[in-house]
C-alpha positions as CSV (number, residue, x, y, z in Angstrom):
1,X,0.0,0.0,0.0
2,X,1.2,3.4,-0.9
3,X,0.2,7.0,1.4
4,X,0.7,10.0,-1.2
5,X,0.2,13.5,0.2
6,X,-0.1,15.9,-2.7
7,X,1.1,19.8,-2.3
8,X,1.8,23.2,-3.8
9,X,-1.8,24.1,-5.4
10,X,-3.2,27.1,-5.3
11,X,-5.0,29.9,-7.4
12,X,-2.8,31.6,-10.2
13,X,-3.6,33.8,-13.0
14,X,-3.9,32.2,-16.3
15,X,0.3,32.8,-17.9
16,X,1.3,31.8,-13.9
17,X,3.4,28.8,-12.8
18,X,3.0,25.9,-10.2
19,X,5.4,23.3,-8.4
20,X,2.9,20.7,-7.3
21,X,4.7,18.2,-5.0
22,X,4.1,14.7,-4.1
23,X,5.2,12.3,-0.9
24,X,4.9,9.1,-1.4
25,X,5.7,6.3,1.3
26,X,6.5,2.8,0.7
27,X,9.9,1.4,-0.3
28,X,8.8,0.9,-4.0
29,X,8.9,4.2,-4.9
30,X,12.1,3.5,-6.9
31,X,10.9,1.0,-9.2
32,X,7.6,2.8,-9.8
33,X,6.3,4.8,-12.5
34,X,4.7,7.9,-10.8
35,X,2.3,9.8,-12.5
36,X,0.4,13.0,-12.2
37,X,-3.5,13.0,-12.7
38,X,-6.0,15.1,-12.7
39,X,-9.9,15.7,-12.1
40,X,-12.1,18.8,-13.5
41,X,-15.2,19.1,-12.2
42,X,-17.6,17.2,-14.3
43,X,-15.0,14.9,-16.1
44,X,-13.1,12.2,-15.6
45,X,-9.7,11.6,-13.9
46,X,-7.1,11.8,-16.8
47,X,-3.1,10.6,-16.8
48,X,-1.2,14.3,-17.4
49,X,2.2,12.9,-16.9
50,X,4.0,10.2,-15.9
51,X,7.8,9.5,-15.0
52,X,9.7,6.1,-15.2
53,X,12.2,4.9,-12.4
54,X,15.2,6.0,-14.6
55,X,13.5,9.2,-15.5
56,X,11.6,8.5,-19.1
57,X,8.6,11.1,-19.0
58,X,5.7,10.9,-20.5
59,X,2.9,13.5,-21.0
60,X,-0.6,14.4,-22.1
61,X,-0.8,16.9,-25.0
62,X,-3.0,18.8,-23.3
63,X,0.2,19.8,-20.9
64,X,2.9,19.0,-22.7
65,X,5.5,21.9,-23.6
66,X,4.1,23.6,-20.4
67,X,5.0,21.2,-18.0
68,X,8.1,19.0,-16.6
69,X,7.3,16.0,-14.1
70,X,10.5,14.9,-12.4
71,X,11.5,13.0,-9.2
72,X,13.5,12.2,-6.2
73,X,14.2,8.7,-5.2
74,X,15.7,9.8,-2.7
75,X,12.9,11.8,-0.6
76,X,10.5,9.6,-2.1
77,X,8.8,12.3,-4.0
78,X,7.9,13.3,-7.3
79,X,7.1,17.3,-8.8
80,X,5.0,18.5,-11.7
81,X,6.2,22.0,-12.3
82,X,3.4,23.8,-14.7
83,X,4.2,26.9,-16.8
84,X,2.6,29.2,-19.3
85,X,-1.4,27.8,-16.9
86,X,-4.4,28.3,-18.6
87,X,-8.0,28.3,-17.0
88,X,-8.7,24.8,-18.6
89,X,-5.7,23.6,-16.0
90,X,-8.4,24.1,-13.4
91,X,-8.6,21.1,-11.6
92,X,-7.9,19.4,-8.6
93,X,-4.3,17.0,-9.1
94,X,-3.4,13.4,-7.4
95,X,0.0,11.4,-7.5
96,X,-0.1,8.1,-8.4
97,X,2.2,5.4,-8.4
98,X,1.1,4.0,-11.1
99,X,1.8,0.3,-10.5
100,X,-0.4,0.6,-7.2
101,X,-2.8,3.5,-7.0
102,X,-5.4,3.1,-10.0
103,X,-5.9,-0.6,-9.6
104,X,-6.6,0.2,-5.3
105,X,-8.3,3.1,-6.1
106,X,-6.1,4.4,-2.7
107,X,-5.8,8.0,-3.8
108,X,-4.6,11.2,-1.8
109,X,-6.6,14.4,-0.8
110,X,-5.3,16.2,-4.3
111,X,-4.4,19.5,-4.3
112,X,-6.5,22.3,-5.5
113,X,-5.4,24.2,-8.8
114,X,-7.3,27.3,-10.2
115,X,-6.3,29.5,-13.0
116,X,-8.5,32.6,-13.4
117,X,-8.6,34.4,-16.8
């Protein structure tokens, strides 16, 4: 089983930048793929990026060129830094490790994004 406490939403104006943060515990984290999600309201959870245990990164077009997912074996944690956010970014974000979390369904509390216009 894997805890992941998400961080660093907020509100931001639409052009503004985010470091969302993720702590995951477990001692698997380092043969993982971790991955960022994320809910809208009124749509369904959807992969945004992903990163492999020797850094491969993967990521949906909907973010891609705006954001860079990276991670720390060694604190266990793994960042989605978001540039250039646009109100459609709007959404509430979970970690995932994604070997574990979207069989379980074991997700964090998220963290709150919103990008006004």
């Amino acid at each position: 089983q894997v805890q992941l406490v998400e961080s660093g939403g907020g509100l931001v104006q639409a052009g503004g930048s985010l470091r969302l943060s993720c702590a995951a515990s477990g001692s698997m984290f380092s043969i993982h793929a971790m991955g960022w999600y994320r809910q809208a309201p009124g749509k369904q959870r959807e992969l945004v990026a992903s990163v492999y245990p020797r850094g491969h990164t993967n990521y949906a077009d909907a973010v891609k060129g705006r954001s860079t997912i990276s991670r720390d074996n060694a604190k266990n944690t793994v960042y989605l830094q978001m540039n250039s956010l646009e109100p459609e970014d709007t959404a509430v974000y979970y970690c995932a490790d994604l070997t574990i979390t979207p069989m379980s369904g074991d997700w964090g509390q998220g963290t709150q994004v919103t990008v006004s216009s």
